[in-house]
Structure formats: C-alpha cells, structure tokens
C-alpha positions, 0 to 999 in steps of 0.5 A, a space after each residue: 427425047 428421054 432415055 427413061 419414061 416415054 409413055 405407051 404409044 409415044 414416038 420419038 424421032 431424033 435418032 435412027 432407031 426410035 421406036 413405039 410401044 405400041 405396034 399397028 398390024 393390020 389395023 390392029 394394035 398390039 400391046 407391049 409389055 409394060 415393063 418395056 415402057 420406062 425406057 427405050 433403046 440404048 441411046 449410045 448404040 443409035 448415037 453409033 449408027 448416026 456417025 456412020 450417017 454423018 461420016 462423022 468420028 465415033 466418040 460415043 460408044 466406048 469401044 476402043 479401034 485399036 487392037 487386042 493383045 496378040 496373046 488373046 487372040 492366039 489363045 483363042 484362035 488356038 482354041 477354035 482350030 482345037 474345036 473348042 467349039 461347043 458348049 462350055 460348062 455353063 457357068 464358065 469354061 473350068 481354066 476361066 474360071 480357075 484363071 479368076 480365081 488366081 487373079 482376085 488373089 493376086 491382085 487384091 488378095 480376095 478369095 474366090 472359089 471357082 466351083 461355087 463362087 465364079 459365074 462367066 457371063 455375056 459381058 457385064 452387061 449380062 452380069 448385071 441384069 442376071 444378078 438383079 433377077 436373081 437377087 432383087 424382089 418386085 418392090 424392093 430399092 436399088 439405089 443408082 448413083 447418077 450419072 449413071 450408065 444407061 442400063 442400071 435404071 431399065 435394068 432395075 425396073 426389067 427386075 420389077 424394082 425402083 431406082 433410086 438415084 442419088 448425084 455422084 457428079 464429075 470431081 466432086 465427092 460422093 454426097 454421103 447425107 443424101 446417100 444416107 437418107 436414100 436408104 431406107 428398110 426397102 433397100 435391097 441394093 446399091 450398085 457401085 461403078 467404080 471407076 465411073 461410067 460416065 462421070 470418071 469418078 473412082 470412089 476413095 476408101 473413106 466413100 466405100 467405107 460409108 457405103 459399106 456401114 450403110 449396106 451392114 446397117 440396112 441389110 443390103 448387098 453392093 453390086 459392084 461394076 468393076 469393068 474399068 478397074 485397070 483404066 484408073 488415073 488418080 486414086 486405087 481400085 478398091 473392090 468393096 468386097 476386100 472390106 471388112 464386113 462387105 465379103 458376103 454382101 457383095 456381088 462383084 462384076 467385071 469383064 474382059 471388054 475394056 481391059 482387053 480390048 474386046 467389047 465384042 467378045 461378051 466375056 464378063 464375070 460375077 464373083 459372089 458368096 455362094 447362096 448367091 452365086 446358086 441363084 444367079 447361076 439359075 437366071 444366066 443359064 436362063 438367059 444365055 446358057 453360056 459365054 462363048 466357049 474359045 474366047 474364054 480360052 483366050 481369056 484366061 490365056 491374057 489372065 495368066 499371061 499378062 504381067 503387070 506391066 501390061 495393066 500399067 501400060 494401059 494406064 498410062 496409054 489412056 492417061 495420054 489420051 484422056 489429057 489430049 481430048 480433055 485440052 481440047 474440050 476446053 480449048 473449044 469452050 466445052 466445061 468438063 473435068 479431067 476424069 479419075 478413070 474410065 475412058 469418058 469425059 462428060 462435058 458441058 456444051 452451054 458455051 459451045 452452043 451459046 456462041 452458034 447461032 444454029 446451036 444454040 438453044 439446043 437440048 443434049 440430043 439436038 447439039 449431038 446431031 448438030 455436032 455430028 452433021 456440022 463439026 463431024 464428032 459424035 457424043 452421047 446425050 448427056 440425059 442418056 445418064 440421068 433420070 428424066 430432066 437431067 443432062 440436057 447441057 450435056 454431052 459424053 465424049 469417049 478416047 478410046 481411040 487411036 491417038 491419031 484419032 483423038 488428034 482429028 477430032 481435037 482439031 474439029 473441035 478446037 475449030 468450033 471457036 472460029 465458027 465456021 461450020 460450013 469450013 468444017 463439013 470438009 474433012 476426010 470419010 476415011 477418018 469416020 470409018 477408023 474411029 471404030 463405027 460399027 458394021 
C-alpha cells in the first residue's frame, strides 16, 4: 500500500476501503480523472474504521474523546434555538470573523481586516485546498516539508502543481541547504505546518527566518498550517506573517478543531492580504458556499470568552499525555522523540517487530493491522506521511485522549515486551469504543 502514486487500475486491499481507478459497470470500464490517480483515500480515516473492527483503542485519527468547552457548545446551542439556521455571509458569520480579527491582535499583535482580509472555511482542510486553487497555476511548485499530513501532496497535485519535499524529521533541525536548493524560479509556494503534523516539530525563529528570505528572494508566498498553535511544548508560536516582509505573502490557516475540541464542527479560517483573499473567497464559495452558520456563533463565543488560562491549560493538559504515551512507547521498545507540539508521536516499530516472530518483517501497513488485531491499538502507517518509499518502519500514534485511555493503551503496549499476543486479545470492548471510533 502507498498513500501517494497507485497506478490507473491498480487494487489495494489492506485496509477497509480500498479503492480502484477504474470502475467496471456492466462490462464496461469507466474512466476516472486523472488527477485522482496519485493518490487514494485517506488513510487515517480508514486506520479508523479498522479499530472499530478489531475492537481496538483509536490512537490513529486526531480527534480528542474528551469534551468541548461548555462555553462553545451553549453559544451554539443558543444559536440554533435563536434560528441562526441559515446561510451565514459566505466568507464568514460577521462576529466570527470580528472575533478573528481581535484575537490575531492580541495574541501575536497581526492586523487583520475582517471585510477584506478573514475567510471562514470548512476547516482547514478546506482552507488549504481552497487556497491552493486560488493561488497556485498548473506547473508551478510548492514545496512540502516531509513528513507531511497526508493532504498537502493530493492537494498540491488536485491544483495541477508539483510537490516538492524536503525532510523536516522528528527533533532534528530543519535542513536549511536542501530547503535552499528546493527553490527554484517555479516555486510558487511553500507550505509551513507549524507545530507539525505529524513530526512534532515547532519550527524556531531562526527556521522561519530563513524561510521567510528564501519566500522574498523567489517571490513566493508561505501558506501556513497553524491548527495546533495553542498545542506547543517547548519553543513559541511564531505565525510567520508576524515577520518583516512576510505579511503580504503570506496565507494564514488555522481552525477550531484541535484548540476547541471540535474536529466535527468544520469551522477553520484564512487570513490572507487582500488580492488574495478576493481570489480565494472566489474558490470556497465554490466549493462549499459556507461553514455552518450556529457553530460559528459558538466560535467566536470561545474567542472572545476564553482568557489565557484556557490555552495554558490545554497546554499543559496534552504535555501530560504526550509524556504518558511517549514512556510507554520506549518502554515497549518503539524509537521515537518526545515531540515539540501537536498531539502525534511518529515512531519507529524495527525493535517491536524484530522481537515477534509473526511481526516481523512487516511494512508500516502490516505491523498496524497486526498491532490492532493482536495488542488492540491502532496507529497510521507511517508512509501515510511521505512520498513513495518513505516511513515503512513507521508508525503515528495519536493522545488526544482521556488519560484513562492513554492509561490502557500504554499497559498493551508496555505488554508487547513479554510477547504474549494470544494473552493480550483479552481486553475490554468498551475501552475501544471510548477512545473515540467513529460512528
């Protein structure tokens, strides 16, 4: 299995739903576009479904079990029973997009204008994808730092452009040479993910700086993926707009999702100058006219209500569970660094496998179904992150879970020292079921 480049016609089959290029209907085949070939299903969201089918504990896809705020929820709440049920201006709901605009200011002291300058989208996931189209031209370059979440490189090549990685590896620095030579006079853009999904790495002034001179230099624009800014352990966010130069190339993303607890709601944000924001506000209405009108009323209700403690909380909230998981990945003979922020730990599995005879000399995909059917955890493949050929010895773990959770699922995988699988197929269903598998 590869999470970039099956060929037209090619099956996979390791995971629930694997799918074709091409379709037979009635004897007959049916094409596909060709732009869907490069890639395939997300990976993460079927490593999900395989959980459910192991009865196993979800620590692949990165969705907290644990509660909203209460604040957001009421907010919301109030406003669907105050019919705030409709349509909401498309690029945004006006107090959302005011609420942004008082907090870039506050925060990191960056100017935004809410009518010219703030676009509400349907997540990040949708900010990405919209920005690319608005602002990338068939045959341009973006680069990818890799590992990498697994929509940048499908999203780069849905925008009719070429991905070009260059290795941002779990605690080490960011490889400034290569980032140099990656630039050439087709790069339009870079897209910068910082803190890192799923390396953990938050990048330092001094990386952002150079990226920034290399962006002014090559007449490029960072697109920045900023949905774990308040999820940081070691380092500070810099939100690479703040630098000199950097404000009017830059496209700022970021979302509700893992600050608030609430993947499911879909509410994300762009801030960008305005020649881009016209262009991209052009593409989202296109492509989902608008996010959910009442949940961005709760929104920006956790905005404008939650102080600072709030964020330091959560910080300090997912540095224990970060240190729970990680100690227990160790322990279980896995090699992986602590990470600098996010809520993933990549880790690599050789020593796990090597002491299992049925593990061993398994891919990344093999030893996570095997980790799901026999230790009942579930990771990502790591080569859900890289291009073709990379992260086959790798696997992602996820904590954003209940302490209790990450509890269980540490004693499993402390349990894999003593190599008894059978031993471990013992464990409580209900266990699975709370660690958040999707319904």
């Amino acid at each position: 299995m590869r999470a970039l480049g099956l060929t037209q016609g090619e099956v996979t089959s390791d995971l629930p739903g694997d799918t074709v290029s091409e379709v037979a209907t009635s004897g007959a085949v049916v094409n596909t576009a060709r732009r869907t070939h490069g890639f395939r299903e997300s990976v993460i969201r079927g490593m999900s479904r395989l959980a459910r089918e192991h009865g196993a504990i979800n620590l692949a896809q990165g969705f907290p079990n644990f509660p909203a705020p209460d604040l957001l929820k009421e907010a919301a709440a109030r406003a669907i029973h105050g019919d705030i049920n409709q349509y909401a201006i498309t690029w945004g709901a006006q107090r959302l997009r005011d609420a942004l605009g008082r907090f870039y200011q506050q925060w990191y002291g960056l100017a935004a204008d809410p009518e010219r300058e703030i676009t509400v989208t349907c997540g990040a996931t949708e900010a990405m994808i919209a920005t690319l189209l608005a602002v990338v031209d068939p045959g341009d370059e973006v680069i990818v730092f890799e590992p990498f979440y697994e929509n940048y490189g499908p999203d780069t090549i849905l925008a009719d452009a070429r991905p070009v990685y260059v290795p941002l590896e779990p605690g080490q620095p960011l490889d400034l040479e290569r980032l140099s030579a990656a630039f050439s006079s087709r790069t339009r853009a870079v897209i910068v993910n910082t803190p890192s999904n799923p390396s953990g790495r938050v990048l330092r002034r001094a990386e952002l700086e150079a990226i920034r001179d290399l962006c002014v230099s090559h007449d490029a624009l960072a697109v920045t993926d900023e949905i774990y800014e308040h999820i940081l352990y070691e380092g500070e966010h810099i939100p690479i707009a703040t630098l000199p130069g950097m404000r009017e190339r830059t496209v700022t993303i970021s979302g509700a999702s893992k600050t608030f607890s609430v993947t499911g709601w879909r509410v994300g944000w762009i801030i960008a100058p305005e020649r881009l924001t016209d262009a991209i506000r052009k593409v989202h209405d296109f492509l989902t006219v608008g996010a959910p009108a009442p949940l961005q009323e709760g929104v920006a209700a956790a905005l404008d209500g939650l102080d600072r403690s709030f964020y330091t909380g959560l910080a300090m909230s997912y540095r224990q569970k970060r240190d729970l998981l990680h100690g227990a990945l160790v322990e279980a003979g896995f090699t992986c660094s602590s990470p600098e922020g996010a809520y993933y730990i990549l880790a690599d599995f050789t020593g796990v496998a090597e002491s299992h005879a049925d593990a061993r000399g398994l891919d990344d995909t093999g030893f996570s179904v095997w980790l799901s059917r026999e230790v009942g955890v579930t990771p990502v493949p790591g080569s859900s992150f890289f291009r073709d050929g990379g992260g086959r010895s790798q696997a992602r773990f996820v904590f954003c879970k209940t302490e209790d959770i990450l509890t269980e699922a540490s004693h499993r995988l402390r349990a894999i020292r003593g190599g008894a699988e059978p031993a471990l197929r013992q464990r409580p269903l209900e266990r699975a079921a709370e660690s958040g598998l999707q319904r």
